[in-house]
N, C-alpha and C positions, 0 to 999 in steps of 0.2 A: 646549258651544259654541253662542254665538246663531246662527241664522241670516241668511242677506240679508235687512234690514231694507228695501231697495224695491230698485225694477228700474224704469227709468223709459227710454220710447224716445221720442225728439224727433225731429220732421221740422224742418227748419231750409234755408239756403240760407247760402254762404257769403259770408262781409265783407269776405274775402280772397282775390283769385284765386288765392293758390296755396296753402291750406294747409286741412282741414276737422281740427276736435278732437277727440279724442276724449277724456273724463275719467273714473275711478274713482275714486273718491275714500274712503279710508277715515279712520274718524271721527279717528283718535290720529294715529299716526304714521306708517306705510306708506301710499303710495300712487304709483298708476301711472297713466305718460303714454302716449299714444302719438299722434303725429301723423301723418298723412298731406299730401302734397305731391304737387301738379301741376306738374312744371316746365316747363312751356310758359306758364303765367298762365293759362292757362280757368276762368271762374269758372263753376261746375256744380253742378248740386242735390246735397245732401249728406244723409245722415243721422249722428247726434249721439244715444248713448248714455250715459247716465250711469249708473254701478252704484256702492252705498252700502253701505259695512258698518261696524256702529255699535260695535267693537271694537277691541283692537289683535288684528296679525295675528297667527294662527296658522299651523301646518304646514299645518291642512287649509284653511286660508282662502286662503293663499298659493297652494295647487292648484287650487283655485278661481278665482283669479282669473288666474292663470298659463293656463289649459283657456281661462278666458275672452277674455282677451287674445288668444290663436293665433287662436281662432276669428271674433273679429273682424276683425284683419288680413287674414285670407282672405276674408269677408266685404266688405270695405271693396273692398279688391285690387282685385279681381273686378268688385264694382259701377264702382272709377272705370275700369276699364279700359275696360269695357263704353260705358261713359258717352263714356269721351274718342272712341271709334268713332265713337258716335252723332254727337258735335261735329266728325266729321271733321277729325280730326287724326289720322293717325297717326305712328307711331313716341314713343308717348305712353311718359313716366317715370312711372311709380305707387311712390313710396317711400312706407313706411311705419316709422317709428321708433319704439322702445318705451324707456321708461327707469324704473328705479324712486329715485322720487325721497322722501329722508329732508329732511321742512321744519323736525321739531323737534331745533332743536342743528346739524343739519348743513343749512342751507338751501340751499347752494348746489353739493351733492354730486348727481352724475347717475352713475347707474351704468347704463350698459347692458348689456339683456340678450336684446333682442333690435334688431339693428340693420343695417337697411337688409332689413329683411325686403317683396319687396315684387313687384310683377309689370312687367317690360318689355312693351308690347305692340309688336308690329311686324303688325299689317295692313294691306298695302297695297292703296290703293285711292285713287281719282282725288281731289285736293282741289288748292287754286286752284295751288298751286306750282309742279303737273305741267301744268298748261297757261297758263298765266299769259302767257308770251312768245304765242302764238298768237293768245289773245282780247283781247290789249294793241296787235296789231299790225293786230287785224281791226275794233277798237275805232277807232285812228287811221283806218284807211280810212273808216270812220262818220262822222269829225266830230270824236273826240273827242280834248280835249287835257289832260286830270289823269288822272293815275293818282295813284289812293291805293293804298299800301303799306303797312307795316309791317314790323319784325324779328321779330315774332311770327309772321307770315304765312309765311314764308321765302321770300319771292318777288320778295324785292329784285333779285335776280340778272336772273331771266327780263323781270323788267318794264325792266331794264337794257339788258336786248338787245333788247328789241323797241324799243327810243328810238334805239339806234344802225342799227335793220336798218330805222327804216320813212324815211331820208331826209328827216325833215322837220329844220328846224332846231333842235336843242337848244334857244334861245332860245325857242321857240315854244311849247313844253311844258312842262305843270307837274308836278311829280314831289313828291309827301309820303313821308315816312319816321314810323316814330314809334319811341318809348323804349318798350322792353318792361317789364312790371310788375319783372321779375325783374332787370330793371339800372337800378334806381332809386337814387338817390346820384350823389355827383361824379363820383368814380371811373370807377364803373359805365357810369357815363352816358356819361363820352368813351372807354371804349371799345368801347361800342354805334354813336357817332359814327363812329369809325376803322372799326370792322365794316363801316359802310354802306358808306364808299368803297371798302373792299378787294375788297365784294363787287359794287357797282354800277360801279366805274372811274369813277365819274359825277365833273366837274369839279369842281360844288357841286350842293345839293341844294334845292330851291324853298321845301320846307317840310317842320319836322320839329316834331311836337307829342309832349309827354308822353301816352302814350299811355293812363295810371289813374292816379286818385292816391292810391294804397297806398304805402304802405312807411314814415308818418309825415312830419311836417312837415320835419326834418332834410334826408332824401332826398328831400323834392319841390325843398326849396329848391335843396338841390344840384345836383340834376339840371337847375333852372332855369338855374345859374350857367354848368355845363359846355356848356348851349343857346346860353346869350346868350355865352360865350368865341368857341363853331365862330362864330356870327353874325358878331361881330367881326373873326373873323378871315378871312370872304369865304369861308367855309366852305358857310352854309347863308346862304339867303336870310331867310326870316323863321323865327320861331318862333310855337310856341302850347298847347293844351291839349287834352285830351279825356275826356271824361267825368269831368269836375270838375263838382262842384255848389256852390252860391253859396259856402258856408261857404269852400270847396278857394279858387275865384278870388276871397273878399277877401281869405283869406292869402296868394296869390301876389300880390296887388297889395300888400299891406300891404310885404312883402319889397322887392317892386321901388322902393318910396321909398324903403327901409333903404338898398339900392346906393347910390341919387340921391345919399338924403344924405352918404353917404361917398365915393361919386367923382365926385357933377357930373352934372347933370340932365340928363336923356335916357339913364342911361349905367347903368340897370336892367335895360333891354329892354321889350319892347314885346309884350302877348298879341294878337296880329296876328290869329289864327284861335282858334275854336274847334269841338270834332268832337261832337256827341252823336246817339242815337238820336231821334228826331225823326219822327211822324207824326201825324194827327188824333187817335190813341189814347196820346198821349204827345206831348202839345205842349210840353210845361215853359216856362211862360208866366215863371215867375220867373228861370230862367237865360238867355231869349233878351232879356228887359227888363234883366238887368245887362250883356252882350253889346249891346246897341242902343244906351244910354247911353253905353258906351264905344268904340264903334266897331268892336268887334271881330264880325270875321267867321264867321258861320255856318253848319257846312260839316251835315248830316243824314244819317247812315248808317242802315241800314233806311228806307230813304223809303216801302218797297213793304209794311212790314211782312211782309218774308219771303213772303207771299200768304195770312196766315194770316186776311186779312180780306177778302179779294173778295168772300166771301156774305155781306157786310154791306149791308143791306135801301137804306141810302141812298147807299152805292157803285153797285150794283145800279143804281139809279134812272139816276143820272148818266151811267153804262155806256152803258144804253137812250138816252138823250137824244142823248151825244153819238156818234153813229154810226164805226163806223171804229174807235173809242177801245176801249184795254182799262183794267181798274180799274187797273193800274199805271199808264198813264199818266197818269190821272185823279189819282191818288196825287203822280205827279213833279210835275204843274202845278199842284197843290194847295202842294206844298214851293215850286217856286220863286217864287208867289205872297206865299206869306208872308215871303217874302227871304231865302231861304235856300241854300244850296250843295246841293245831292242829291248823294248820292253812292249809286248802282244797284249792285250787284252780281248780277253774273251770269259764265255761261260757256258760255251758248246762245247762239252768232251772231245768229239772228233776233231775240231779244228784246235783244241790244247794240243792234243796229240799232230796235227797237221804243221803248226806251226815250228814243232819241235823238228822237224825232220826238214832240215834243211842244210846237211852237213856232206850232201852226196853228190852235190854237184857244185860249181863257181862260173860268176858271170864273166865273159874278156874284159879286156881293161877299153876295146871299145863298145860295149853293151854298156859298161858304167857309165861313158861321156853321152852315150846314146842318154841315159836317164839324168845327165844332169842340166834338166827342164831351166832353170835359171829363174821361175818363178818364186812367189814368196806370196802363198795363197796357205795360210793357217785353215786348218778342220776342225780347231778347239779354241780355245781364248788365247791370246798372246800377251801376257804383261811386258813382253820385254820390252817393247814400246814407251811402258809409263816411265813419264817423266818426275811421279810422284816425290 
């Protein structure tokens, strides 16, 4: 019997928020899948192993790869479970699926043989959902009137209640929703819709954006369709996009004149907003130039890049100059300079409040070229990449 002809380990990241691959592949005829799935959408660092055997299988090949199979399941387990902590989420799904797949003669036969082998994690521990109504309610006292949500977030609910418990006028407030990776499609999509009111009571919704766009062009378009139907029907107020990259939003315009042309102009919908990560280390000059040409609004999550840049030497400087200031807020009036939506995240009262207060001073127009770093180094996941 030959032996393993290579072993090859790959550090990777995934294209997919919710699936990383793992492949064996042998040279004839057997070989085995096994996939791993995040069902909440986190797209999270992955590792990608490939093993190669240049035979058809045998008894002892099949043990082998059988021994090696378990062990990376557990392996894999373990690491996304660990991983989904770190991303603060819990009550994270870690499936794992295994099949042994015959391509020669039978292509389209899956036999499993290990299935749904995989780790629940349940640790609990503070993440936005559990205080969300609280810092939403202490946020309105501050000034502020958007809350951005999410169905991924699961914090539709509390961000619901603190709109009806702070008094202010409904009217007065702006309220986002978005489409999770994992209800992408029509279907899907309006009943992600129907979710949001069952679980927010909310009348309509201000603004709901596709929140990645994975899951191929079918289910972007769809998902688009079931947007602009709630729009129509006094549902939701506008719609839009998020973390779409140029490719994603000329297919979703290309689509919107396909509507036009078959029911009447105006009658596609409208990319009203757009959401991405957005700082001096990640300006994406080419998606906010096809967003400015067309009006579409630009909302910037991570504005503060997480703080993973404050000992950066020309932040620093700015810090020193403008007295009073911290580097995030140098960061917000850096975003809302370049015309853009900031959107802060936090769940520290003082820094809600800190963030707010950034309307008393402006940067010169050469402090802003001072920050425009030219880099393109994301702090969170980037779909706009996928070629999905």
């Amino acid at each position: 019997m030959k032996a393993i002809s290579r072993l090859s380990v790959l550090a990777n990241q995934l294209r997919s928020p919710r699936s990383s691959r793992l492949y064996a592949t042998m040279a004839n005829d057997l070989s085995i899948k096994t996939e791993y799935t995040m069902l909440s959408g986190h797209r999270i660092p992955a590792l990608g192993f490939g093993v190669r055997f240049c035979s058809i299988c045998t008894s002892y090949k099949c043990l082998v790869l059988l021994s090696l199979a378990v062990s990376i399941n557990i392996v894999f387990c373990v690491y996304h479970a660990l991983l989904a902590f770190a991303y603060g989420s819990s009550g994270e799904n870690v499936i794992a699926k295994s099949w042994l797949i015959y391509p020669k003669g039978l292509p389209n036969v899956r036999i499993p043989f290990f299935h749904s082998y995989g780790i629940q994690l349940f640790l609990k521990h503070s993440r936005p959902a559990d205080v969300a109504e609280e810092v939403v309610l202490h946020a309105f006292k501050s000034g502020y009137r958007h809350v951005d949500s999410a169905r991924v977030y699961r914090n539709e609910g509390p961000c619901s209640q603190a709109i009806k418990k702070s008094g202010i006028p409904r009217s007065e407030i702006f309220f986002t929703s978005k489409v999770p990776p994992r209800a992408m499609g029509y279907e899907a999509t309006k009943s992600s819709i129907n979710s949001s009111f069952s679980q927010t009571g909310l009348d309509y919704i201000d603004l709901y954006l596709i929140h990645a766009p994975y899951g191929g062009k079918q289910a972007r378009c769809g998902t688009w369709l079931a947007l602009l139907e709630a729009q129509q029907a006094g549902l939701i107020r506008s719609i839009g996009v998020s973390n779409y990259g140029v490719h994603h939003l000329n297919e979703l315009e290309f689509y919107i004149r396909e509507l036009e042309a078959h029911n009447g102009k105006g009658k596609g919908g409208e990319i009203s907003v757009g959401q991405w990560e957005l700082h001096p280390w990640l300006a994406r000059p080419d998606i906010v130039e096809w967003c400015r040409k067309r009006g579409v609004v630009v909302q910037a999550y991570c504005p503060i890049v997480r703080g993973q840049r404050f000992e950066e030497p020309v932040l620093k400087g700015l810090v020193e100059k403008y007295k009073g200031k911290t580097a995030a807020q140098v960061l917000l009036r850096w975003s809302l300079q370049k015309g853009f939506v900031p959107l802060p995240k936090s769940v520290t009262l003082s820094r809600i409040e800190e963030n707010a207060d950034v309307f008393d001073f402006e940067l010169t127009d050469n402090e802003m070229k001072l920050l425009e770093t030219g880099e393109y180094a994301p702090c969170s996941w980037d779909p706009t990449t996928s070629d999905d």
